[in-house]
OpenMM code with the backbone's topology and positions (N, CA, C; nanometers):
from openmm import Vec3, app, unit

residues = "UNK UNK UNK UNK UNK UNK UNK UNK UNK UNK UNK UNK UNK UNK UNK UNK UNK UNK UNK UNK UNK UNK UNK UNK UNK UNK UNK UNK UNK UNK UNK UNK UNK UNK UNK UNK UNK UNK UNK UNK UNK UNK UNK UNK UNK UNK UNK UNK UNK UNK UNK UNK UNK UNK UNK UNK UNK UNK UNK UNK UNK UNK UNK UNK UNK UNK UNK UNK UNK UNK UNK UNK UNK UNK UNK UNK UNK UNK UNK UNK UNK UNK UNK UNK UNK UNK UNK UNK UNK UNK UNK UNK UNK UNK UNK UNK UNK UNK UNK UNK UNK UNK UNK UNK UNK UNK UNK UNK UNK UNK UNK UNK UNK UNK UNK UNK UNK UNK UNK UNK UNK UNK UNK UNK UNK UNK UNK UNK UNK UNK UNK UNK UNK UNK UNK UNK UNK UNK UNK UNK UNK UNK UNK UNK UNK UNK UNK UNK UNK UNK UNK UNK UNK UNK UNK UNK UNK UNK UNK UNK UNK UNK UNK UNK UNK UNK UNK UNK UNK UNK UNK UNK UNK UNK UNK UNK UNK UNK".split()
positions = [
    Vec3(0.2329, -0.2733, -0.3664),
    Vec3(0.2679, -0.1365, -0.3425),
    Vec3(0.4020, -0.1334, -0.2705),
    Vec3(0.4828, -0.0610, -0.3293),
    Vec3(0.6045, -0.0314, -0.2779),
    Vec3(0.6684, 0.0707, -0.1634),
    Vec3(0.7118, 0.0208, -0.0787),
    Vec3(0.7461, 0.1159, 0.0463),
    Vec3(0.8959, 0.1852, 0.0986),
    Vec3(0.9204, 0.2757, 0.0975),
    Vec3(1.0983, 0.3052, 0.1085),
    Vec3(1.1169, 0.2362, 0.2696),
    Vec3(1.2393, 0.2764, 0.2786),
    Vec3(1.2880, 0.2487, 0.4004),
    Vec3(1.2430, 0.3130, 0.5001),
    Vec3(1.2317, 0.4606, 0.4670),
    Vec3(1.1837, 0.5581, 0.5472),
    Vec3(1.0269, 0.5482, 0.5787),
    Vec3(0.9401, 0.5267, 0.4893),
    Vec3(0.7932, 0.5018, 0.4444),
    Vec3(0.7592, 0.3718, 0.5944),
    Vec3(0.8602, 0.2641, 0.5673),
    Vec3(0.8307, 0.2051, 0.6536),
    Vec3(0.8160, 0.2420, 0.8361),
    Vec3(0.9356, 0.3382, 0.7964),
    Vec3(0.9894, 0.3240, 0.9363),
    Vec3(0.8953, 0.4471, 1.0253),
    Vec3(0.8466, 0.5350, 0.9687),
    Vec3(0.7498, 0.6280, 0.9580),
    Vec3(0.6065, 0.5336, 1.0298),
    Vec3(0.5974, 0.4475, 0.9469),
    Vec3(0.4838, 0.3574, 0.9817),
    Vec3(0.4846, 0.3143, 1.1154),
    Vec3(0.5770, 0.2406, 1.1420),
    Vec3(0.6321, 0.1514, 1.2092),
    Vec3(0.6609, 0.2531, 1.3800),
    Vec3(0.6865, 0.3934, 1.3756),
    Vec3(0.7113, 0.4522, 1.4553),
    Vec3(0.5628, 0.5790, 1.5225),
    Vec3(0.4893, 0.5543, 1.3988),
    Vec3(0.3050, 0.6195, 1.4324),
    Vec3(0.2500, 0.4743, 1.4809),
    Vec3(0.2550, 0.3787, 1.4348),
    Vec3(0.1915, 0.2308, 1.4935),
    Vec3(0.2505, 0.2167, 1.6499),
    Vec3(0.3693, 0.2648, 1.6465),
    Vec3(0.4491, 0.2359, 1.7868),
    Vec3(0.3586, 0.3423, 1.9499),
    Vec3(0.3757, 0.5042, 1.8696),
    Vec3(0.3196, 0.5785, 1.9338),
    Vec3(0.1933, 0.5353, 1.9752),
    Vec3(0.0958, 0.5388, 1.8574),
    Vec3(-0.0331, 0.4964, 1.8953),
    Vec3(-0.0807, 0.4078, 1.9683),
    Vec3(-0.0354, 0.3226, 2.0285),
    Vec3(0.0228, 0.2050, 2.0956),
    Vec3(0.0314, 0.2912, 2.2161),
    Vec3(0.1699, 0.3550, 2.2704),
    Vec3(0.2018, 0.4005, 2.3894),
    Vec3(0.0929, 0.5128, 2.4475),
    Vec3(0.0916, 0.6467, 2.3154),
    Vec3(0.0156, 0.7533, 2.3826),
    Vec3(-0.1405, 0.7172, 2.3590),
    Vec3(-0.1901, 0.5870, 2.3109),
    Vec3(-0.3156, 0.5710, 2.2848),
    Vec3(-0.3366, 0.5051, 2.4444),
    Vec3(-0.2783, 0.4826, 2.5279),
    Vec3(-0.2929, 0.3938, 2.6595),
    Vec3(-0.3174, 0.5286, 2.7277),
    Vec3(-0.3197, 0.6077, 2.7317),
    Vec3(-0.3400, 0.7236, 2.8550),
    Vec3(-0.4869, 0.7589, 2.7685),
    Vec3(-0.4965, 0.7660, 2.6038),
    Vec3(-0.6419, 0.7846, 2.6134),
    Vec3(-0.7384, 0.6849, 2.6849),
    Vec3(-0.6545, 0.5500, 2.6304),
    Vec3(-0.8068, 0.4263, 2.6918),
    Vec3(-0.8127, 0.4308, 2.8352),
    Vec3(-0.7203, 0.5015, 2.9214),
    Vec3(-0.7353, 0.5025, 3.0627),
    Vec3(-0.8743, 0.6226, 3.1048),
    Vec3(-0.8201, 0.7451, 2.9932),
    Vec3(-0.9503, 0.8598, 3.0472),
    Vec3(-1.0415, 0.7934, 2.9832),
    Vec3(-1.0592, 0.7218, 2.8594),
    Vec3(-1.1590, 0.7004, 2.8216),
    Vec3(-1.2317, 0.5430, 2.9128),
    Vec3(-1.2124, 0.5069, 2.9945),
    Vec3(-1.2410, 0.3966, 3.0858),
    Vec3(-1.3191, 0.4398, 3.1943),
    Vec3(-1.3101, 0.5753, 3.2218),
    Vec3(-1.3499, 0.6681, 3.3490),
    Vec3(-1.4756, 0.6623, 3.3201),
    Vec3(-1.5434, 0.6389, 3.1644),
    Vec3(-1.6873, 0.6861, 3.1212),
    Vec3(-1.7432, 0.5547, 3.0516),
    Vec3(-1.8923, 0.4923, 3.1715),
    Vec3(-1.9070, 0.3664, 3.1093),
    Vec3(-1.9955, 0.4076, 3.0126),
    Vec3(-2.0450, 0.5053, 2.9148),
    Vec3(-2.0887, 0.5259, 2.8040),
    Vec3(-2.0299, 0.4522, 2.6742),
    Vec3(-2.1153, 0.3211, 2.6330),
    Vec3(-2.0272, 0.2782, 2.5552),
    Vec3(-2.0189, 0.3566, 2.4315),
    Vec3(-1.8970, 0.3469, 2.3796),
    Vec3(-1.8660, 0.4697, 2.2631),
    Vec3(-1.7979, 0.5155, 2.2923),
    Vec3(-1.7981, 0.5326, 2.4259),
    Vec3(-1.7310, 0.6814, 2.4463),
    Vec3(-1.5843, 0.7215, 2.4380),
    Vec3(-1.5305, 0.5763, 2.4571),
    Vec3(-1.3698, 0.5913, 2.4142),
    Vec3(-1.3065, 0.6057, 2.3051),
    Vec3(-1.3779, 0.5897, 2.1767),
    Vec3(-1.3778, 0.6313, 2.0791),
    Vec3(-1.4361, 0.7568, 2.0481),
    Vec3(-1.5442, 0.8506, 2.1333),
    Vec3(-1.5144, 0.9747, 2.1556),
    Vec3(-1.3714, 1.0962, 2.1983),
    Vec3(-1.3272, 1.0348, 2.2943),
    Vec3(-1.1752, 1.0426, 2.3031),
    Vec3(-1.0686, 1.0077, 2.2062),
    Vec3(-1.1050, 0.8834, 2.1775),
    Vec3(-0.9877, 0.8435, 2.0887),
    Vec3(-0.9895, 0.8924, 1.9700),
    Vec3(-1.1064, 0.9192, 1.9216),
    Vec3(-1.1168, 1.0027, 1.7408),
    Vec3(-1.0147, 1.0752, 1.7258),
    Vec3(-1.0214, 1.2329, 1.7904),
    Vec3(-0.9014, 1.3331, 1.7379),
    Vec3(-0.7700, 1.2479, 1.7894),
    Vec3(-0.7060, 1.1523, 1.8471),
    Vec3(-0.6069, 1.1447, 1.8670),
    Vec3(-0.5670, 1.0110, 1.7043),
    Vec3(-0.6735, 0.9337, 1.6988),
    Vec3(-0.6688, 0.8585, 1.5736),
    Vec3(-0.6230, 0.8977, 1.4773),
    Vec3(-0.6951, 1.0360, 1.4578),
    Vec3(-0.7397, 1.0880, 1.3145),
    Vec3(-0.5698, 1.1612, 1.2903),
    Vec3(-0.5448, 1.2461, 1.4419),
    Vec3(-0.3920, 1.3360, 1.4374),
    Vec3(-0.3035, 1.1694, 1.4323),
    Vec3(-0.2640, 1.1128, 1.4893),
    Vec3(-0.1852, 1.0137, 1.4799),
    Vec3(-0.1863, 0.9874, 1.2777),
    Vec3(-0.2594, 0.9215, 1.2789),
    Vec3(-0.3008, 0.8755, 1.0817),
    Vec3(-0.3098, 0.9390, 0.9853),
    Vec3(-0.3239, 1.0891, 1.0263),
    Vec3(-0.2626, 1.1649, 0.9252),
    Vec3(-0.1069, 1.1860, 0.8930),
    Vec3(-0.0790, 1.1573, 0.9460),
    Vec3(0.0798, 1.1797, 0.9791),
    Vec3(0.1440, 1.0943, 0.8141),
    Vec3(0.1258, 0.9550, 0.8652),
    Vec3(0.1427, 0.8472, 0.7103),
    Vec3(0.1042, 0.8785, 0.5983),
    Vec3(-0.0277, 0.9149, 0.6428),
    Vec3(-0.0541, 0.9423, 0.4918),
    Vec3(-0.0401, 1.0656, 0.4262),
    Vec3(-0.0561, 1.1788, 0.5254),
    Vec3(0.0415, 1.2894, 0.4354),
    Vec3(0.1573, 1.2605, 0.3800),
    Vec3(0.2823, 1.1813, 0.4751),
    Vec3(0.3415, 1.1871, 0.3809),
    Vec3(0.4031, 1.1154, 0.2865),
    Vec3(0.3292, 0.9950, 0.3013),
    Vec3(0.3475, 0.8702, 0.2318),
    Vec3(0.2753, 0.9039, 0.0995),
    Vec3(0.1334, 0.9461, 0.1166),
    Vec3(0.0362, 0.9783, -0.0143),
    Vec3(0.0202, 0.8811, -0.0578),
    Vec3(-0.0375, 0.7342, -0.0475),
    Vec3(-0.0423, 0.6111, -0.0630),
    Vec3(-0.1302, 0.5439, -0.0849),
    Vec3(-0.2429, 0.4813, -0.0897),
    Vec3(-0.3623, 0.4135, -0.0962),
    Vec3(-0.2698, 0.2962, -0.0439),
    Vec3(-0.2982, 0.2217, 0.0744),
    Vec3(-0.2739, 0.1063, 0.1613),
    Vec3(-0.2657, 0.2121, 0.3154),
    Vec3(-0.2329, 0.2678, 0.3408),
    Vec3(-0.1017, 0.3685, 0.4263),
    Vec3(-0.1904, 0.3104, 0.5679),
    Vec3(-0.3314, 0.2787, 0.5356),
    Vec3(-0.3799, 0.2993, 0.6933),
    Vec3(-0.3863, 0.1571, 0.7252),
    Vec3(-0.4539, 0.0678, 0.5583),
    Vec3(-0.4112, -0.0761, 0.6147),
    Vec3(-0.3052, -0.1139, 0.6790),
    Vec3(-0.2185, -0.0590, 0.6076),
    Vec3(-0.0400, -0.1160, 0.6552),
    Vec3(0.0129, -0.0282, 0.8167),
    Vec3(-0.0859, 0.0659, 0.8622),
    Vec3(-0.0268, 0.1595, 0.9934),
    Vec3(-0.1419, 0.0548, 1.0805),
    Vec3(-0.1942, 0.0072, 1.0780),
    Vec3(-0.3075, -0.0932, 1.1259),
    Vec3(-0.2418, -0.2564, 1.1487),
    Vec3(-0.1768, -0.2928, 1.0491),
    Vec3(-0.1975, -0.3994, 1.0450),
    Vec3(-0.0360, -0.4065, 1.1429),
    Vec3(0.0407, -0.3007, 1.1864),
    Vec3(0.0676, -0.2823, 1.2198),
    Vec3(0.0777, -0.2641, 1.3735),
    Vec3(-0.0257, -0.1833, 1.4305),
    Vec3(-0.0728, -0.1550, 1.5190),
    Vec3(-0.1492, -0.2903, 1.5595),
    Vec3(-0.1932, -0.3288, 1.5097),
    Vec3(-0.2793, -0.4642, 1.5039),
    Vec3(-0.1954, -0.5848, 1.5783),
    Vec3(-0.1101, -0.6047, 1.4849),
    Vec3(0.0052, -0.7255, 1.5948),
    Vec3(0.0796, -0.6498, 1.7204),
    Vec3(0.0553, -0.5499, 1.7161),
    Vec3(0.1556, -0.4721, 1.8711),
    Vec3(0.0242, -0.5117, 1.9331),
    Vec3(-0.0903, -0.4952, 1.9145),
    Vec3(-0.2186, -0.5077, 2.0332),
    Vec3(-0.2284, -0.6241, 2.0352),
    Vec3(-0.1820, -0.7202, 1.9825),
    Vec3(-0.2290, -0.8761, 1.9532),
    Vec3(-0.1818, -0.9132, 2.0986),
    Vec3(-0.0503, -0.9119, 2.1720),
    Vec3(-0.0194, -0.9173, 2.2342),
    Vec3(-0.0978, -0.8745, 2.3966),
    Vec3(-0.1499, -0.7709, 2.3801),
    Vec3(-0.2618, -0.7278, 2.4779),
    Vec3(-0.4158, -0.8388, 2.4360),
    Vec3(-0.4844, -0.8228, 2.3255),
    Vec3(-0.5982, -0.8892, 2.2924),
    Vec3(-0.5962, -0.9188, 2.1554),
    Vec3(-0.6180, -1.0425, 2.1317),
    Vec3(-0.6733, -1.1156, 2.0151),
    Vec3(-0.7788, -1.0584, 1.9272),
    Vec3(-0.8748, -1.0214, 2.0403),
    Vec3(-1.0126, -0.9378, 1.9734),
    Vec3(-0.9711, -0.7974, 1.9006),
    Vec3(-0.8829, -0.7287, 2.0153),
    Vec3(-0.8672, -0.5901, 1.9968),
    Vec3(-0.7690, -0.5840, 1.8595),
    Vec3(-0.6968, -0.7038, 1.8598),
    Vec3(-0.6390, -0.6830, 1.7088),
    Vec3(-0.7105, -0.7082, 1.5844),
    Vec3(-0.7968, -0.8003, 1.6008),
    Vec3(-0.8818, -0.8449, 1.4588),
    Vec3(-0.9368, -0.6621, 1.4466),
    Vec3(-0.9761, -0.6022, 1.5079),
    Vec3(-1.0676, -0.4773, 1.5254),
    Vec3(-0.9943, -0.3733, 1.4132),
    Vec3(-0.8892, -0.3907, 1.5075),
    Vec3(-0.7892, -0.3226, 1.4875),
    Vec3(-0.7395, -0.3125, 1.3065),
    Vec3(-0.6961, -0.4478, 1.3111),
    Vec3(-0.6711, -0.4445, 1.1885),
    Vec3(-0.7918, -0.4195, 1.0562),
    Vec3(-0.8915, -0.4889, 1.1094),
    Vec3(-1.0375, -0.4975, 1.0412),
    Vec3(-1.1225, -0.3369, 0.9793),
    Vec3(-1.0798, -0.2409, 1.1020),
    Vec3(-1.0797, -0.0901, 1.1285),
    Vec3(-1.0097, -0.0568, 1.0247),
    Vec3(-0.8478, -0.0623, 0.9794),
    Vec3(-0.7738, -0.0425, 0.9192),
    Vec3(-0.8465, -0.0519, 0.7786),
    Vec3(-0.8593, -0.2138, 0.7074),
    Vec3(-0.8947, -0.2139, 0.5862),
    Vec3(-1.0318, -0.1961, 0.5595),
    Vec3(-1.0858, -0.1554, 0.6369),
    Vec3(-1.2843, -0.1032, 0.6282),
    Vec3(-1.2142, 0.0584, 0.6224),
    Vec3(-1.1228, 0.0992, 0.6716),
    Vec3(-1.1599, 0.2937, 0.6602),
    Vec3(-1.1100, 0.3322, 0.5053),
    Vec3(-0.9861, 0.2180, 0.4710),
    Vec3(-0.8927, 0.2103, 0.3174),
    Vec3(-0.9649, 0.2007, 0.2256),
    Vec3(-1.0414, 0.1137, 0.2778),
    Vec3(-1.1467, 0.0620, 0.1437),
    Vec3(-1.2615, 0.1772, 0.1240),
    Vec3(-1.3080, 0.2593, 0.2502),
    Vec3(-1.4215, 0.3610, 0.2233),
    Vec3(-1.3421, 0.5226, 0.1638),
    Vec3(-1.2375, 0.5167, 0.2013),
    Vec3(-1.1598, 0.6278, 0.1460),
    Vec3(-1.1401, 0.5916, -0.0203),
    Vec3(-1.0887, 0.4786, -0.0070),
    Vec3(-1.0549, 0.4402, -0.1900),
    Vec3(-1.1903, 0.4535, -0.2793),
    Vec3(-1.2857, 0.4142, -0.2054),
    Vec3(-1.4156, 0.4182, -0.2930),
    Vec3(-1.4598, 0.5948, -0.3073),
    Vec3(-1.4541, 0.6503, -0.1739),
    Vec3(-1.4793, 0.7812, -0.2114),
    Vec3(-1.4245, 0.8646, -0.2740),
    Vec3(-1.2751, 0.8739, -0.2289),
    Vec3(-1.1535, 0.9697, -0.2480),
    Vec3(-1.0710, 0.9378, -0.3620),
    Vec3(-1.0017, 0.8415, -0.3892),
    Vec3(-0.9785, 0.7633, -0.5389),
    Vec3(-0.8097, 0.7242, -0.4565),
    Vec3(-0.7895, 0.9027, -0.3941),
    Vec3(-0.6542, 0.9167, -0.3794),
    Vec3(-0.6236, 0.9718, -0.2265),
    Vec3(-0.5159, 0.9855, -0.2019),
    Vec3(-0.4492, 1.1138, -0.0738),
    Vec3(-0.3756, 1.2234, -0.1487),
    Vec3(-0.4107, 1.2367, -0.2743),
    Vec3(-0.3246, 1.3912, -0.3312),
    Vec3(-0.3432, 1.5477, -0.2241),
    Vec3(-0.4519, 1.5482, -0.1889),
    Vec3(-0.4835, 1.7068, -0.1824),
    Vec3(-0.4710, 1.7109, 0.0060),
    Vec3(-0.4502, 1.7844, 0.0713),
    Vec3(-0.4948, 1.7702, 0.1944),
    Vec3(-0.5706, 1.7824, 0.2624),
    Vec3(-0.6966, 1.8239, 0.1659),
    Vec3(-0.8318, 1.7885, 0.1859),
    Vec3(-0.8946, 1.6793, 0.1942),
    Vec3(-0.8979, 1.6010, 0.1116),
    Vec3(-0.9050, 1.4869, 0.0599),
    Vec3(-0.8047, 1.3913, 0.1841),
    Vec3(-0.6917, 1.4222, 0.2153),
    Vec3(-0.6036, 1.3131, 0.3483),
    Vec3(-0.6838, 1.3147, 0.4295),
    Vec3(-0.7486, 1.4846, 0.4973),
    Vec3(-0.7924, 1.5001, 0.5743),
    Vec3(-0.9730, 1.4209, 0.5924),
    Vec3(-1.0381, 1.4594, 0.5198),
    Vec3(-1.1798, 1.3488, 0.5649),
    Vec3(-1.1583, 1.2210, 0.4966),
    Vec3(-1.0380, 1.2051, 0.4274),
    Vec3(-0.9983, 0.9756, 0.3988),
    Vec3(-0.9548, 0.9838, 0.5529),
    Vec3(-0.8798, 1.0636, 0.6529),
    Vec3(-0.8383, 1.0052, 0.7776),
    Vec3(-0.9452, 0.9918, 0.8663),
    Vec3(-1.0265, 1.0826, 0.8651),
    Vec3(-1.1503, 1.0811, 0.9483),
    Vec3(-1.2318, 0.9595, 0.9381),
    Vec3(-1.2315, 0.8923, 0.8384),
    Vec3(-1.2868, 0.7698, 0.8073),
    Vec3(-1.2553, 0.6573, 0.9212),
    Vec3(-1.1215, 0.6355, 0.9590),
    Vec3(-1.0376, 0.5653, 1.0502),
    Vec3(-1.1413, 0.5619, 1.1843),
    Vec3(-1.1325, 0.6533, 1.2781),
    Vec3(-1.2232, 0.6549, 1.4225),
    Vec3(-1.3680, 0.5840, 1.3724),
    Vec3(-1.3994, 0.6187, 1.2815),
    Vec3(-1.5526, 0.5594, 1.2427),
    Vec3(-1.5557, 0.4177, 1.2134),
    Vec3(-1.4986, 0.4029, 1.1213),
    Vec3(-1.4332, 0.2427, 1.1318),
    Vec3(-1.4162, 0.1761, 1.2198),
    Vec3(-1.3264, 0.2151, 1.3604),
    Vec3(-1.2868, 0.1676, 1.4322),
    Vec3(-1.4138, 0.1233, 1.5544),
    Vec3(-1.4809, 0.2774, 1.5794),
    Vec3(-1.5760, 0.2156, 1.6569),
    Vec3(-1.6610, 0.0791, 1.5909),
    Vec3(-1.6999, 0.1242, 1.5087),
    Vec3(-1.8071, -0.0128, 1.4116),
    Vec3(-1.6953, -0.1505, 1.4083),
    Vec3(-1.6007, -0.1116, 1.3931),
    Vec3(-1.5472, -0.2766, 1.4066),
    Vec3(-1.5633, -0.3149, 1.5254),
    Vec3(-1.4844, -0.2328, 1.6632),
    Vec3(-1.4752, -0.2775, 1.7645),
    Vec3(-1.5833, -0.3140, 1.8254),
    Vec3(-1.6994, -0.2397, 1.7718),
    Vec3(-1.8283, -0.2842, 1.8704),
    Vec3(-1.8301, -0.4403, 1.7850),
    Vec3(-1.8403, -0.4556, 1.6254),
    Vec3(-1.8664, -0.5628, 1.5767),
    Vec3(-1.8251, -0.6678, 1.6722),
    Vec3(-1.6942, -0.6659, 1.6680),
    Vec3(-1.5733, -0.7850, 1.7209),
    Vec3(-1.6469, -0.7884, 1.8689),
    Vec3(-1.6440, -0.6622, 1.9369),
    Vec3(-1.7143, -0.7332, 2.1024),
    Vec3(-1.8490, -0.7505, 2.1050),
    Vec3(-1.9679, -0.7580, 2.0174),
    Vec3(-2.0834, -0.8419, 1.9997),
    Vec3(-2.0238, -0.9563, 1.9369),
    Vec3(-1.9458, -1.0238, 1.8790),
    Vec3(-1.9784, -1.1369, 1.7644),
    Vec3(-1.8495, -1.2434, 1.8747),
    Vec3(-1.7444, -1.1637, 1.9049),
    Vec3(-1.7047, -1.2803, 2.0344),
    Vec3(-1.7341, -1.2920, 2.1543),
    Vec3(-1.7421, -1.1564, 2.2183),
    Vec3(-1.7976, -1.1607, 2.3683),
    Vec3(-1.9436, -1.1569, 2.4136),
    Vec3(-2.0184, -1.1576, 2.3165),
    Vec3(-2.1434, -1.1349, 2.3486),
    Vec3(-2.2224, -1.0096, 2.4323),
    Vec3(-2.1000, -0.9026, 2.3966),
    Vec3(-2.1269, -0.7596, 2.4705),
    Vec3(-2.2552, -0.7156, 2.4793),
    Vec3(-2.3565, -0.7204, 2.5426),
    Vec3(-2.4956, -0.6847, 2.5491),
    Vec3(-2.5011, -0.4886, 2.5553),
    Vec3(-2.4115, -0.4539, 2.6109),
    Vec3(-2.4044, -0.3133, 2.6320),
    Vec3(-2.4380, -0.2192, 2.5145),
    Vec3(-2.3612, -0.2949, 2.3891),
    Vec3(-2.3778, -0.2325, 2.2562),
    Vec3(-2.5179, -0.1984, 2.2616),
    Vec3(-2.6223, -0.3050, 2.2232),
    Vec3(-2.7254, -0.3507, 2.1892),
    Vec3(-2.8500, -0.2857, 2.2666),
    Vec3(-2.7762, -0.2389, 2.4164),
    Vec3(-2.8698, -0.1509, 2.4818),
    Vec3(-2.8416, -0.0146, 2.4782),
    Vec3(-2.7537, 0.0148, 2.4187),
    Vec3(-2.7415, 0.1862, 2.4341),
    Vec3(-2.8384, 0.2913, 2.3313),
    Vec3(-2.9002, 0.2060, 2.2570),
    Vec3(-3.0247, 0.3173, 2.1839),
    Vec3(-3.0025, 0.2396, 2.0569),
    Vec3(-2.9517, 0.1455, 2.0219),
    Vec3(-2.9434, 0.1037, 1.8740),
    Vec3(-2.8914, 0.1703, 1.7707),
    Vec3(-2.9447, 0.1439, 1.6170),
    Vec3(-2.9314, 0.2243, 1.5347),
    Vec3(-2.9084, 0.3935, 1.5783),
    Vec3(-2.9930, 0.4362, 1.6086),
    Vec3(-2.9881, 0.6073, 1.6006),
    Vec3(-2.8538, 0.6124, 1.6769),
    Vec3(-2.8476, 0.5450, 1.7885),
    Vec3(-2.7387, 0.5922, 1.8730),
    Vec3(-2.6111, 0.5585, 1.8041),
    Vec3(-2.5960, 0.5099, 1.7352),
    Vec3(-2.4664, 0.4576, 1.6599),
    Vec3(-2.4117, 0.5253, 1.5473),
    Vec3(-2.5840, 0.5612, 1.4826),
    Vec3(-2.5319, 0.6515, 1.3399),
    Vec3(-2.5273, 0.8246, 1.4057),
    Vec3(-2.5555, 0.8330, 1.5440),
    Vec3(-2.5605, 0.9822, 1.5813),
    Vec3(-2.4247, 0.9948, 1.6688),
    Vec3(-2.3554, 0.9115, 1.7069),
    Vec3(-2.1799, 0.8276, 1.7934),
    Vec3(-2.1411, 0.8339, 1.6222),
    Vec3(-2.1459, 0.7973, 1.5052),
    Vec3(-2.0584, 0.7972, 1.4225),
    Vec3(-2.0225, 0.9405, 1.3808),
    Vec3(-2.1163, 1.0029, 1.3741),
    Vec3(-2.1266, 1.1307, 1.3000),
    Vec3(-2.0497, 1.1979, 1.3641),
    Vec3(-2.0830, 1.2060, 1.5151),
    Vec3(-1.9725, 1.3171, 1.5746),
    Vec3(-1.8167, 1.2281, 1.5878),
    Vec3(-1.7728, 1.0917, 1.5803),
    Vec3(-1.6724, 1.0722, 1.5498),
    Vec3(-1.6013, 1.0671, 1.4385),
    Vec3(-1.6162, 1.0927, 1.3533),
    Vec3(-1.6177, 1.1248, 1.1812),
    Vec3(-1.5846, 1.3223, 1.2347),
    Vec3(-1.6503, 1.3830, 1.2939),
    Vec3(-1.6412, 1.5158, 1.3051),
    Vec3(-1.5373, 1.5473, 1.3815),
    Vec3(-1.5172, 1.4485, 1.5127),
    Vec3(-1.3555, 1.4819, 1.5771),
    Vec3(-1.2586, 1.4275, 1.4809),
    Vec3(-1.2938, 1.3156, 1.4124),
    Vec3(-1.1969, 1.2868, 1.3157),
    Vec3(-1.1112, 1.3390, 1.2731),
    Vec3(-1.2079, 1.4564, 1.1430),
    Vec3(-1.1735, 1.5640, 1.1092),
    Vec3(-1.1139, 1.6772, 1.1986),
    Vec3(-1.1388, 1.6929, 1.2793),
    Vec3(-1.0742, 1.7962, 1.4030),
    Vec3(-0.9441, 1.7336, 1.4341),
    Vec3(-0.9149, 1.6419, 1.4551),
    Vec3(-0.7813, 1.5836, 1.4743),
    Vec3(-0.6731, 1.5916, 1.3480),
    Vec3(-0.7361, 1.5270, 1.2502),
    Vec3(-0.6655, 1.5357, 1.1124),
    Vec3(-0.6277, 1.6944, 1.0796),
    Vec3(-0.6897, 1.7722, 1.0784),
    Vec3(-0.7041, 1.9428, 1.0445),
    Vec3(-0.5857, 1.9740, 1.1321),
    Vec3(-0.5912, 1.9511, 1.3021),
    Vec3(-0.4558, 1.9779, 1.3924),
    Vec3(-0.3510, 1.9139, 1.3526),
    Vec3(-0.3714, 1.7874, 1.3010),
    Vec3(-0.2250, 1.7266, 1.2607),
    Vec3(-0.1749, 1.8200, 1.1586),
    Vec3(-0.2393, 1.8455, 1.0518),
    Vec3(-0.1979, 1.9244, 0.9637),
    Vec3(-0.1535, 2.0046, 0.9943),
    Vec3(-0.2050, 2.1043, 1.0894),
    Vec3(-0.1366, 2.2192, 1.1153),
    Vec3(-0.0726, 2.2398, 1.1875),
    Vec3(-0.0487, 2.1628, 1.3043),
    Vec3(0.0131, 2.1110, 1.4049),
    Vec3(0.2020, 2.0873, 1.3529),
    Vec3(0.1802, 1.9297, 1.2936),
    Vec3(0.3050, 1.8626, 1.2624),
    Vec3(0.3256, 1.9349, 1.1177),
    Vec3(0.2973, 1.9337, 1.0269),
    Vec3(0.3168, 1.9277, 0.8897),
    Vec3(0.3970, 2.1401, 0.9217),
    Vec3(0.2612, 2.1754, 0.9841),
    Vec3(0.2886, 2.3315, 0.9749),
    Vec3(0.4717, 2.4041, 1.0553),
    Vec3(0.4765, 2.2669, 1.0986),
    Vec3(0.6212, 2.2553, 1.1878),
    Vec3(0.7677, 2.2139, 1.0897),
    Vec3(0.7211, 2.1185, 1.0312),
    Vec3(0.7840, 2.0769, 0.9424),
    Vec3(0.8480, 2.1525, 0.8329),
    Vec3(0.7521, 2.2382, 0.7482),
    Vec3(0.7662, 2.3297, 0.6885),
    Vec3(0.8108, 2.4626, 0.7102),
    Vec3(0.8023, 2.5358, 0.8330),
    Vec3(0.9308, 2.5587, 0.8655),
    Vec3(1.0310, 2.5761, 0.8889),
    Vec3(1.0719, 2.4449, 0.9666),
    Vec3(1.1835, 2.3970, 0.9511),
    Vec3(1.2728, 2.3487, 0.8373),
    Vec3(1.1788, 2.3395, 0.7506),
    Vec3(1.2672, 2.3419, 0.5924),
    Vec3(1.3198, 2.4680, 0.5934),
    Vec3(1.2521, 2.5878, 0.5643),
    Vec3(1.2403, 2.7308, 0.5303),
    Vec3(1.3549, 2.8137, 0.6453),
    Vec3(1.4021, 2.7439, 0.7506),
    Vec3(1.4887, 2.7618, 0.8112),
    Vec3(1.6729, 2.7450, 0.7740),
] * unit.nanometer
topology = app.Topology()
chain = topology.addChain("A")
for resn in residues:
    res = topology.addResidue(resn, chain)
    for name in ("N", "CA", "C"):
        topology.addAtom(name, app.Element.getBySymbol(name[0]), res)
């Protein structure tokens, strides 16, 4: 898959952000030892961050490649947090491609982005049971608690993605029309 200059740099500058303004979420989200819960926080900022690429890239890769991305900037902080990271990335690509086919419509951007936070928690818990031996996961209610933590992060998802849209894009347009 082929990427412009701009395509990249687009990437390269949402991977960057997410990075900087994602550190003031993991700080509020640290305040609450509910595990999950930072990915309660972090969903709408995921979902608004990752829509961004793929609106306007319209791409099938867009989140692997804003991931794998994001992925070596965290490598540097954690080893774990990048496998996640990146792992998050091609688990949300792959459930969007199977569902969605595409990113044509902005319906369709919008719940393929929501996919991302959901992903992410399920990897990250994966990666901190399978290297650290995180017991916390394992006690917070199990199954129910995980598929009832996905659902409402899948739902801020969408709440984030919907603001990006209307947020950035609704700005943008605009400013054309100007």
């Amino acid at each position: 898959m082929k990427y412009s200059v701009k395509d990249i740099t687009l990437i390269g500058l949402v991977a960057a952000l997410t990075v900087v303004v994602g550190y003031v979420f993991y700080l509020a989200g640290s305040l609450f030892p509910v595990p999950g819960y930072k990915f309660v926080v972090f969903a709408p900022f995921l979902s608004f961050m990752m829509y961004i690429p793929v609106r306007k890239i319209r791409k099938m890769g867009v989140m692997t490649i804003v991931n794998l991305v994001f992925g070596l900037l965290m490598s540097m902080v954690s080893l774990i947090m990048s496998i996640a990271i990146i792992s998050a990335g091609i688990t949300a690509e792959l459930v969007a491609w199977l569902i969605f086919r595409n990113y044509e419509t902005e319906k369709k951007s919008i719940l393929a982005v929501a996919i991302y936070p959901v992903s992410a928690v399920l990897c990250a818990s994966a990666a901190s049971n399978y290297f650290t031996g995180n017991a916390i996961y394992r006690l917070s209610g199990g199954w129910k608690f995980l598929i009832g933590l996905s659902v409402l992060i899948y739902l801020l998802g969408v709440f984030g993605a919907y603001m990006s849209n209307k947020v950035v894009y609704k700005r943008i347009e605009e400013m054309k029309e100007s």
